[in-house]
C-alpha positions in Angstrom: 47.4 80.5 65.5 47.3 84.5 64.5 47.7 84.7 61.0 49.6 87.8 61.6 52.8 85.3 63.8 54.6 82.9 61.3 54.0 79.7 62.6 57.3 78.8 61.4 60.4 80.6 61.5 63.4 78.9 59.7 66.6 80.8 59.7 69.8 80.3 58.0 73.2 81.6 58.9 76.6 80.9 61.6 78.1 82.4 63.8 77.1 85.3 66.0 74.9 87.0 63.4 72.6 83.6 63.6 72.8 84.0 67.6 71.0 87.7 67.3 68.7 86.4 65.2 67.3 83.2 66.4 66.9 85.1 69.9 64.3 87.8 68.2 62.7 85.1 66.1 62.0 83.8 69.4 60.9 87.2 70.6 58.1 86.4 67.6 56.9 83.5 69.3 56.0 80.9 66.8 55.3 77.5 67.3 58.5 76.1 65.7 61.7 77.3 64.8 64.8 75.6 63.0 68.2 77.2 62.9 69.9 75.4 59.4 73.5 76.1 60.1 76.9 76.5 57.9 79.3 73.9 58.5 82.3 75.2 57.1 83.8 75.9 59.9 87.7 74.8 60.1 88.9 76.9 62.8 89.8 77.4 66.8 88.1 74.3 68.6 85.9 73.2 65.8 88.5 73.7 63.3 90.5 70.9 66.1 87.4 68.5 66.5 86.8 68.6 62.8 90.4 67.6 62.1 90.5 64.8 64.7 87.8 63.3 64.5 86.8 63.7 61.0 82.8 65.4 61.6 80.5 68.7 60.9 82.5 71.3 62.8 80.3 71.8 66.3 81.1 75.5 66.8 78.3 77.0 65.1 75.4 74.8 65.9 76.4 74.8 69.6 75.9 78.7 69.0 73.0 78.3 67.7 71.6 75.3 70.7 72.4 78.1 73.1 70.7 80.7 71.6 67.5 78.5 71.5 68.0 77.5 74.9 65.2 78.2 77.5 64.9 80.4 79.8 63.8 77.9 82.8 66.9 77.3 85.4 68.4 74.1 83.3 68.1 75.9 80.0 70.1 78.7 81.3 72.1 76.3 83.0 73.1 74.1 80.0 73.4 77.5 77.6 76.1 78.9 80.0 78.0 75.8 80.1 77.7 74.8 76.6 79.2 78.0 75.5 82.0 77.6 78.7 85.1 77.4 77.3 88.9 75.7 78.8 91.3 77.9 80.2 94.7 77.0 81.1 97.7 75.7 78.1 96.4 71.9 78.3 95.3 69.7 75.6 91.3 71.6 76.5 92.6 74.3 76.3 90.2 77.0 74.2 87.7 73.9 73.6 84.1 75.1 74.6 82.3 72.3 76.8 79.4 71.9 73.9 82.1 71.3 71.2 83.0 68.3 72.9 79.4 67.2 73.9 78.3 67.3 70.8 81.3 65.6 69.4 80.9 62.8 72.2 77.2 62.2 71.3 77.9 62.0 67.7 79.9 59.0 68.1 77.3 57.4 71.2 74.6 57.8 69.1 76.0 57.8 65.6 74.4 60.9 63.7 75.7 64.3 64.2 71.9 65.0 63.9 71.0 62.9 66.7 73.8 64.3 68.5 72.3 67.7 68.1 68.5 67.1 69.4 70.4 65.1 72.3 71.8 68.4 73.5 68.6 70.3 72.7 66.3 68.0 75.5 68.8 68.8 77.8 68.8 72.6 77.2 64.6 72.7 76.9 65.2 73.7 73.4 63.1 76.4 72.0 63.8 75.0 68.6 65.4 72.5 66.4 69.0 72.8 65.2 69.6 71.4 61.8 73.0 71.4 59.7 72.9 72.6 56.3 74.9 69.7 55.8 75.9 66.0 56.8 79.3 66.7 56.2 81.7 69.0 56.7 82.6 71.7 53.7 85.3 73.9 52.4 85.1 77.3 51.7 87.4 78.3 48.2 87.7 82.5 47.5 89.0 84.0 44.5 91.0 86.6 45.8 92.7 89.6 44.3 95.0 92.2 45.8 97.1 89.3 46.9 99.4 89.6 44.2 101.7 93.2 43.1 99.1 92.9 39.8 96.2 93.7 41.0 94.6 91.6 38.1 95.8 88.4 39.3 93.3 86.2 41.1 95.0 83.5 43.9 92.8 81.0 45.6 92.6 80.8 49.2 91.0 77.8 50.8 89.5 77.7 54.8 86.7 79.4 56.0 89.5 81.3 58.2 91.8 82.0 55.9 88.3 83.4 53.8 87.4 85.9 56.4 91.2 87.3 57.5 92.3 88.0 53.7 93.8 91.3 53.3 93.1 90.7 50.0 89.5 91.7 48.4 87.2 88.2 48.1 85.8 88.0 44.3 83.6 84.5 44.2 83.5 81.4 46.8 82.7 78.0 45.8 82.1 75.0 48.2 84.4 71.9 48.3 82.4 69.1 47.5 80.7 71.5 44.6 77.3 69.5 45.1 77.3 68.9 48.6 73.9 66.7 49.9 71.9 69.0 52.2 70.3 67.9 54.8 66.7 66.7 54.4 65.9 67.9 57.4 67.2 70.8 56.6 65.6 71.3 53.2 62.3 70.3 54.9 62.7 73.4 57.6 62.9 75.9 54.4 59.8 74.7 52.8 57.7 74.3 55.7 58.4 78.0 57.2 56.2 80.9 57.4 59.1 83.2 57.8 63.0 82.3 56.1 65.7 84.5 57.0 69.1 84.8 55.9 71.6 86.5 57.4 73.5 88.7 59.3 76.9 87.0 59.5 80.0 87.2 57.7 79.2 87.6 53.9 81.6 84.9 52.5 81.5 82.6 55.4 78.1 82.3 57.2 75.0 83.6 54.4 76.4 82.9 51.1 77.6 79.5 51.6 74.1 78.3 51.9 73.7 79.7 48.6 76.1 77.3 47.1 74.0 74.5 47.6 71.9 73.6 44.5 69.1 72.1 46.6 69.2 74.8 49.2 68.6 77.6 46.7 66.3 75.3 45.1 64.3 74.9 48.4 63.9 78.6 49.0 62.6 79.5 45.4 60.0 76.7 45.7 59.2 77.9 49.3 55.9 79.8 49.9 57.8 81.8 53.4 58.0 85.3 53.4 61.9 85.4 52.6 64.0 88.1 54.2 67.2 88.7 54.5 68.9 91.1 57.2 72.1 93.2 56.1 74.8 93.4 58.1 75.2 96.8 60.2 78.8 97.3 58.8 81.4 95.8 56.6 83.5 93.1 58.1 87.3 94.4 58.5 88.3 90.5 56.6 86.0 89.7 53.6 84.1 92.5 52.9 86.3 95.2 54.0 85.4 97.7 51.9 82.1 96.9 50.4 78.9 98.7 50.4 75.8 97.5 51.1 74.8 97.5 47.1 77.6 95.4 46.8 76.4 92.8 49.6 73.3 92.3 47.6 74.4 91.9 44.3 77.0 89.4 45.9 73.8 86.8 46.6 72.5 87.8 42.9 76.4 86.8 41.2 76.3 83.2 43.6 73.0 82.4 43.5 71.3 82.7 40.0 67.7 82.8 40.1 67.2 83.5 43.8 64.2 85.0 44.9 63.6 87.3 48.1 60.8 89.4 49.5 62.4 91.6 51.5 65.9 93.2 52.3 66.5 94.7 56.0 68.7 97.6 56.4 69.2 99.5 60.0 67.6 103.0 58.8 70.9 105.0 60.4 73.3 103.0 57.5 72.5 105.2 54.6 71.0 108.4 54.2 71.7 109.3 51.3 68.7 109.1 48.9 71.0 108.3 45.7 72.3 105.1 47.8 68.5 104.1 48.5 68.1 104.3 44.9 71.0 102.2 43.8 69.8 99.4 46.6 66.4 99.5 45.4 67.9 98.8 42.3 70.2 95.9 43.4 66.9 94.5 45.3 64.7 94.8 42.2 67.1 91.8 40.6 66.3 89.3 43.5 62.4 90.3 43.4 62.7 92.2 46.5 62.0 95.3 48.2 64.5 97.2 50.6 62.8 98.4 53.9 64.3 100.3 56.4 64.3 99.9 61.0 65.8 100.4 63.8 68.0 97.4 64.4 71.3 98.3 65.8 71.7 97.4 69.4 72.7 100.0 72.4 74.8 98.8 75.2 74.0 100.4 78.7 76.4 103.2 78.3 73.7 104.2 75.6 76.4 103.8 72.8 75.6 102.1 69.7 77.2 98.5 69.5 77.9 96.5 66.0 75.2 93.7 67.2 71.8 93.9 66.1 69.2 94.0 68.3 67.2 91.0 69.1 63.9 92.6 70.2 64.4 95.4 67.3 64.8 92.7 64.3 61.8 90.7 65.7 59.9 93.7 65.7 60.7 94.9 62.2 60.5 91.1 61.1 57.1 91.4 62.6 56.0 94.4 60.7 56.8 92.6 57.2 55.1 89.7 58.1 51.9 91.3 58.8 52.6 94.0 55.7 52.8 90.5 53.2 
């Protein structure tokens, strides 16, 4: 193997910011990649499976399986119809397909895990799929501009109800507090060449992984270069409002003693050089060091979209590997 290609690429995240990024850490070709995945999940047709039938909400992971998926005719066959979802006003209606595969093979083969490499033969996975998690969590905000004092901090519980707050998010905390990762999952951080965290919604998808004692523990301890990827703009629910300073001194005030090599920022964000200063300095706390790329994605009309780009971030993820 190159010592300049991460043998193993472990990233951690939900949602569609996880989707943009497992495709360019397959644009780095390594020979393994695991996707550890938030489970907090409680809304639409995972928020429904998790409620009836009392597992991991699917939602995210089957993002993640399809993302991963291969590009021979059954992998694009099975990516396309795990992420089909149920029209119509039945009792399917707004489930996707894979929600209710993976569901079904949880309970034939009796681990959600199980369940999850199950799906992944039959979409030639490029990677494994791992839950941060064995059981599903809650996601509790301290919220203020809820109330006419602007002082007064109301709780809002639901990883929904987190990201559509008018209200400006303070501090999350996971219900269980101490939830057991994954071993699995633990395993996939310290074995990786190259850990990533983020994009995704702040609250929601990156920092929940960061309320796991053993998961923060597990990246510290790992020898992986450690990167995480900024968002491209603020999200109009949780962080509405907050800069990109703000972002990273969010995973500093969750996560105590965290430890990161590198922060990713699209090079068009900020200009200003007073802003690099004050994110150099909000890097500096979790050991890390702010570099700046090319990572926003351009649709075919040539405008710029809110997505990253896969085949930018593998690039720039690249670059920093090779520069450790």
């Amino acid at each position: 193997m190159d010592p300049a290609v991460p043998s193993a690429i472990t990233s951690l995240g939900g949602g569609h910011g996880l989707y943009q990024t497992l495709l360019a850490a397959r644009m780095c070709r390594p020979e393994k990649i695991s996707a550890v995945v938030t489970v907090a999940d409680d809304g639409g047709s995972s928020g429904r499976i998790r409620r009836e039938l009392g597992i991991i909400p699917p939602g995210d992971l089957r993002m993640a399986l399809a993302a991963l998926s291969n590009e021979t005719t059954q992998g694009v066959t099975w990516a396309k119809t795990l992420q089909h979802r149920f029209g119509g006003t039945g009792a399917l209606a707004g489930h996707a397909v894979g929600n209710l595969l993976i569901a079904g093979l949880t309970e034939v083969l009796g681990s959600e895990q199980q369940a999850l490499d199950a799906v992944a033969q039959l979409t030639d996975s490029c990677g494994r799929v791992l839950p941060v998690c064995n059981e599903p969590l809650e996601i509790e905000a301290d919220v203020s501009g809820l109330d006419d004092d602007p002082r007064v901090m109301l709780q809002v519980r639901g990883q929904v109800a987190v990201a559509t707050t008018p209200g400006s998010v303070r501090r999350v905390r996971l219900i269980p507090h101490d939830p057991m990762p994954s071993p699995e999952a633990i395993q996939a951080i310290l074995s990786a060449d190259l850990l990533t965290l983020g994009p995704g919604s702040w609250f929601s998808s990156v920092i929940p992984h960061l309320l796991i004692p053993a998961v923060v523990q597990a990246i510290k301890e790992s020898e992986a270069q450690r990167v995480v990827v900024l968002n491209l703009s603020s999200d109009n629910g949780e962080t509405n409002g907050f800069n990109l300073e703000r972002h990273i001194h969010m995973l500093s005030q969750h996560a105590p003693g965290l430890r990161l090599d590198r922060i990713l920022v699209d090079d068009a964000h900020t200009q200003k050089s007073s802003e690099r200063r004050y994110l150099d300095r909000a890097a500096e706390t979790l050991g890390a060091r702010v570099v700046y790329h090319d990572l926003r994605e351009v649709d075919a009309e040539g405008r710029l979209t809110e997505r990253h780009d896969p085949a930018k971030l593998a690039t720039a993820l690249m670059h920093n590997f090779r520069e450790r």
